[in-house]
C-alpha positions as CSV (number, residue, x, y, z in Angstrom):
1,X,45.8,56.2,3.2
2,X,44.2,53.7,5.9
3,X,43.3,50.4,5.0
4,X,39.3,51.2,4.7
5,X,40.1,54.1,2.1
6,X,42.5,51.9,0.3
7,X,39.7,49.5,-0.1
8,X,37.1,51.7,-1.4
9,X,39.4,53.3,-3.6
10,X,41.7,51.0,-5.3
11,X,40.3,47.1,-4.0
12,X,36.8,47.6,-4.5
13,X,36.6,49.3,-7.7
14,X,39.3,46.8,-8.9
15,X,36.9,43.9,-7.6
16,X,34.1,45.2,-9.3
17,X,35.8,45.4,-12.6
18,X,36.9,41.5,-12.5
19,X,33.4,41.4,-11.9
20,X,32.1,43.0,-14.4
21,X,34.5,41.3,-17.2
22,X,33.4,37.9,-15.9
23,X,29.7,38.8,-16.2
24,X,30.2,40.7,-19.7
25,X,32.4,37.3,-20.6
26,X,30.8,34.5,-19.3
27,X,26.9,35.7,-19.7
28,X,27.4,38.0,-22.6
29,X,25.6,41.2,-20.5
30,X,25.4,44.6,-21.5
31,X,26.6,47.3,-19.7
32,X,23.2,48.1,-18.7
33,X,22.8,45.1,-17.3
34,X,26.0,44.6,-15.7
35,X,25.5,48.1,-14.2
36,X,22.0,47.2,-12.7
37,X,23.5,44.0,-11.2
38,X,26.3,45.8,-9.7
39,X,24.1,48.7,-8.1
40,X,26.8,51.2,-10.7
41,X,26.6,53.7,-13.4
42,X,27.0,52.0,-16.7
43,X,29.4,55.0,-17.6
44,X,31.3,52.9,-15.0
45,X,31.0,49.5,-16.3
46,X,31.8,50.9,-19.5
47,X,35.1,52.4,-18.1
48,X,35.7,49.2,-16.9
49,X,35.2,47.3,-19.7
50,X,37.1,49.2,-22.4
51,X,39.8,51.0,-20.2
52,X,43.3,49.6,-19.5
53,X,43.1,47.9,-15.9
54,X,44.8,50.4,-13.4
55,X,47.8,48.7,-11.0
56,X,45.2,47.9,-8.9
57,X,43.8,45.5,-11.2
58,X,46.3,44.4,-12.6
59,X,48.0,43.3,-8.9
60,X,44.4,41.8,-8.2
61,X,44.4,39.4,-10.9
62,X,47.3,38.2,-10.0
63,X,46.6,37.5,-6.4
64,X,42.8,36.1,-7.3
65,X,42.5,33.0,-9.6
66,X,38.9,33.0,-11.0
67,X,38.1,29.8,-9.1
68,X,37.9,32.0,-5.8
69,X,35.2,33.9,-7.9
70,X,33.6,31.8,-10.1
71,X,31.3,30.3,-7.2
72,X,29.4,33.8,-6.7
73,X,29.6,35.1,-10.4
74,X,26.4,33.0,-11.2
75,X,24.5,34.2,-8.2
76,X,25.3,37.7,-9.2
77,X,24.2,37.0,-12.6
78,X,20.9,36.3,-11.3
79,X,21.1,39.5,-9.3
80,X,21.7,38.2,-5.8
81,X,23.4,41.4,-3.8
82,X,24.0,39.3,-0.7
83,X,26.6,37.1,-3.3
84,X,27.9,40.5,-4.6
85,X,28.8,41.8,-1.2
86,X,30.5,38.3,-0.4
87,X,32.4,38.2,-3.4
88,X,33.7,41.7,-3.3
89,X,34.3,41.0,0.2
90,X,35.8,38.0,-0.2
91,X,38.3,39.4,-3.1
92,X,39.4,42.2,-0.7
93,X,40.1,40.0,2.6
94,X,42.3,38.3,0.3
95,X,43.9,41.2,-0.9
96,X,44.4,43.2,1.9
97,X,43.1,41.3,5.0
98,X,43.1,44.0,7.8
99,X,40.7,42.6,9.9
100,X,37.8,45.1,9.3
101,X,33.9,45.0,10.1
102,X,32.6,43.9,7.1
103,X,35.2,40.9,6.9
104,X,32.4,38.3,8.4
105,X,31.0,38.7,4.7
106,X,33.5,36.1,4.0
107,X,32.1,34.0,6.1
108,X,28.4,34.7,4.9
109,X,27.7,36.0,7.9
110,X,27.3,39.3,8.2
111,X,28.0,41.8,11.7
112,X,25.1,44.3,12.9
């Protein structure tokens, strides 16, 4: 698996859940809501809500502390999409920091 498929299959989805927890959490959404912030299903909030948190996940926590997070998890409350890119961005440079297009996200400022 290269390092863009490992990112939209196990980073990204594993961002979006710490994601969704916080905003579930901290702003006491529903899954609806959640699911219209993060541009989701809510079948998928709901699985990441009341599942057990794959490897991924779990290895993600670890690496993240909330601080790195807790900047854009307001914004995204308020349904800013630019801070959701960011932050998702942001959580996977961190992660797995290959260099890739989409990395001047992290930076807020984003490639054509």
């Amino acid at each position: 698996m290269d390092n863009y498929e490992k990112a939209a299959k196990e980073i990204v989805p594993a961002a979006r859940a710490m994601i969704a927890r916080q905003l579930s959490e901290k702003y006491n959404m529903t899954e609806c809501r959640i699911a219209a912030v993060l541009g989701i299903a809510q079948a998928a909030v709901s699985k990441y809500l009341n599942s057990r948190q794959s490897e991924v996940t779990k290895a993600l926590y670890a690496r993240i502390s909330d601080s790195n997070i807790t900047n854009y998890i307001e914004k995204i409350a308020a349904g800013d999409t630019k801070s959701l890119n960011m932050c998702i961005c942001s959580i996977c440079c961190s992660i797995n920091d290959f260099g890739c297009s989409f990395s001047s996200f992290k930076s807020g400022k984003a490639q054509k």
